[in-house]
N, C-alpha and C positions, 0 to 999 in steps of 0.2 A: 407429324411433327414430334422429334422427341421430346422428352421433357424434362428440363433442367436435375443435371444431380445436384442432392443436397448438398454440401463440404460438410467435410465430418465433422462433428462440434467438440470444441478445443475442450479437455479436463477442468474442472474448477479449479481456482489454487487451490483450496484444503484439499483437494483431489494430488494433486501435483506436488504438495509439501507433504502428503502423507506418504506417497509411494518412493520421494528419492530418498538416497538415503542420508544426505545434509539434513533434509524435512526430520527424519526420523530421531538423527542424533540432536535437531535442534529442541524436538519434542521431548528428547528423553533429560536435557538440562536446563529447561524450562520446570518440569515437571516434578526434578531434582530437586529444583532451589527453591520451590515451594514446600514441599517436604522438609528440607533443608529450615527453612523458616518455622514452619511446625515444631520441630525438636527443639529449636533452640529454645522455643516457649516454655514447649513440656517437660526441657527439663528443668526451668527456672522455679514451673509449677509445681513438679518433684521433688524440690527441693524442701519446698516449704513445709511437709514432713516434720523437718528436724527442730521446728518452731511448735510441735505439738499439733494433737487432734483438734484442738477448740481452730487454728490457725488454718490447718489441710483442708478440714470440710467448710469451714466457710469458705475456702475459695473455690471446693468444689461444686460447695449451691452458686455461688455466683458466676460460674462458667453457665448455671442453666439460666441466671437471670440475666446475661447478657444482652443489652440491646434492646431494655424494656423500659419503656412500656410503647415504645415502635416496636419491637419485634413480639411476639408470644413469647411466653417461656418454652425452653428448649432449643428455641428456632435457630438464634445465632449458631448452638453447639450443631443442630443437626446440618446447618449449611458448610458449615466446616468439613465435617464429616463426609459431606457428598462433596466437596472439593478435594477433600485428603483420599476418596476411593478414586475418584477421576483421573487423580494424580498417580496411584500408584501401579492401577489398570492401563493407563496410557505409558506409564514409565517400562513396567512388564512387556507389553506387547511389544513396545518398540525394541528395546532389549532382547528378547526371542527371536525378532523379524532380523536384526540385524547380525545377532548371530548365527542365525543361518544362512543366509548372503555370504557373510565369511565363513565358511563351512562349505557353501557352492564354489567360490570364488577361489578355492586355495588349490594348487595344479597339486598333479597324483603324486606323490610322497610327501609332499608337505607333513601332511597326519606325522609323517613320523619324527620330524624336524620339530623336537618338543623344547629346542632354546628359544625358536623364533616365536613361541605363545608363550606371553610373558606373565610372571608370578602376578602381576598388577590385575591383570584381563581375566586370570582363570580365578583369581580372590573373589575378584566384579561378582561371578557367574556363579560359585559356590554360595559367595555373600549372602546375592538377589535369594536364591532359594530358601537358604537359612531366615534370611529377615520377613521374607513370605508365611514361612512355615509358623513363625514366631507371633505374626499377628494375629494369624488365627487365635492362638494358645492365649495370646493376651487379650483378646476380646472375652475370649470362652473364660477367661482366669478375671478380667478386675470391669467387663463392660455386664456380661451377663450374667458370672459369678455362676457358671455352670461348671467350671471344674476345684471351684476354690472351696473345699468342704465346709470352711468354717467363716466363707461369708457369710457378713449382715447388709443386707439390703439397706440404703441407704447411709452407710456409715462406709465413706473410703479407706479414712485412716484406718481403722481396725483391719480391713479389709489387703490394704500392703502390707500390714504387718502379719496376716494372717498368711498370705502366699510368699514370703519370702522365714517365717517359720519353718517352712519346708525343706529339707537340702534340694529336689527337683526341682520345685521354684527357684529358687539360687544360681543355681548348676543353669537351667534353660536360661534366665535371664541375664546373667554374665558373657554366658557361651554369645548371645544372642548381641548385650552389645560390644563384646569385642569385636565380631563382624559388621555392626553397625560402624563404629569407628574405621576401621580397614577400607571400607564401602564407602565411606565421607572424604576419606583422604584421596583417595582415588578419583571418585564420581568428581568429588568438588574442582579439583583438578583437570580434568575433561570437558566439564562442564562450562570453565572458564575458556578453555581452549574451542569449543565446537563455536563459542558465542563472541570469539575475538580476541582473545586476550593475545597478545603480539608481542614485544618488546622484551630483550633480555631482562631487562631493570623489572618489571613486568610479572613477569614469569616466574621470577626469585620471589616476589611478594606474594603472590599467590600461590604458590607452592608454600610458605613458610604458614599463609594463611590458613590452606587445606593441612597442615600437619597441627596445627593449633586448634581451631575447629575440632577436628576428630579427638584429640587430649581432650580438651575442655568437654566433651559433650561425652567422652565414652565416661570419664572421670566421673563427670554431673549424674547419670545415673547411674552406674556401677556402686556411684555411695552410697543409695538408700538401700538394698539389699546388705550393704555392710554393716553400715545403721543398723540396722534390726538386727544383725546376725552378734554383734559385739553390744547390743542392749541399749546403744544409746538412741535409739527411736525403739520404745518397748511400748 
């Protein structure tokens, strides 16, 4: 007697939404808009800089006492942190995977049809590396204060003021969020679109939204290295 075959067993969704590539772009503006959500914070938080040390560092003790006396100290900060790496590791990979799919997918001369790959797409992909490369440098510059010479442990504001003293510190963090800005107006953009967005009426709003966005947030921190550089955050 033979004996019954199995049927093969179906993928899990998370299986099935990681591997198309709707899954992948929807992961990549999920992923987005949480990030997206983060800046808009951080830059409000940057801001406050320009209200003085006594003003910067209490809000930066209180980012550790968030969430207390439910949470430990720290904890709120480090759950963020493991949300914002999740976020930017999922956004990465997808971004890579799908660029090479488009990279398989383009018949033989394409490559050299360099109108149909658009200034918007090649920004993305220059951007993503640059604002990669950046994070490193800003954790090693204001989280561990491993390349920042004349940090003080515990004391932020000294600490901005100390890495944008520098021309290098200036020059990388400008350079960094102009591409941040480029990479907002675009992503955001996308974002709205992989997730629905329809409508001519629509489409104008959120287009005018993503050019506003990107102003507002490159503007928001581009100022505190100006601040410091023209004396009025010293």
């Amino acid at each position: 007697m033979a004996l019954a075959t199995r049927p093969d067993r179906r993928p899990s969704i998370p299986r099935t939404v990681w591997d198309s590539t709707v899954g992948k772009k929807t992961i990549m503006a999920v992923s987005g808009l949480i990030m997206l959500g983060y800046l808009v914070v951080h830059m409000f938080g940057n801001l406050k800089i320009f209200f003085g040390p006594g003003t910067f560092n209490g809000y930066a003790h209180w980012l550790r006492t968030l969430g207390e006396p439910f949470l430990h100290y720290e904890w709120a900060l480090w759950i963020i942190r493991v949300v914002l790496v999740a976020a930017v590791l999922l956004h990465g990979v997808c971004a890579y995977q799908l660029s090479r799919r488009d990279l398989r997918a383009r018949p033989v001369g394409y490559v050299h049809k360099r109108a149909r790959s658009s200034y918007a797409t090649r920004t993305m992909r220059w951007g993503g590396v640059i604002l990669l490369l950046f994070l490193v440098w800003h954790l090693l510059d204001l989280t561990t204060l491993t390349v920042n010479r004349n940090a003080q442990p515990g004391h932020p504001y000294q600490n901005v003021v100390a890495t944008f003293h520098t021309w290098y510190g200036d020059v990388i963090y400008i350079v960094a969020m102009l591409a941040l800005g480029l990479h907002i107006r675009h992503g955001f953009w996308s974002a709205a679109q992989t997730l629905g967005a329809g409508s001519a009426t629509r489409d104008r709003v959120l287009k005018a939204t993503a050019d506003g966005l990107a102003l507002v947030l490159t503007a928001g921190f581009i100022a505190v290295p100006v601040g410091v550089m023209t004396g009025i955050v010293s």
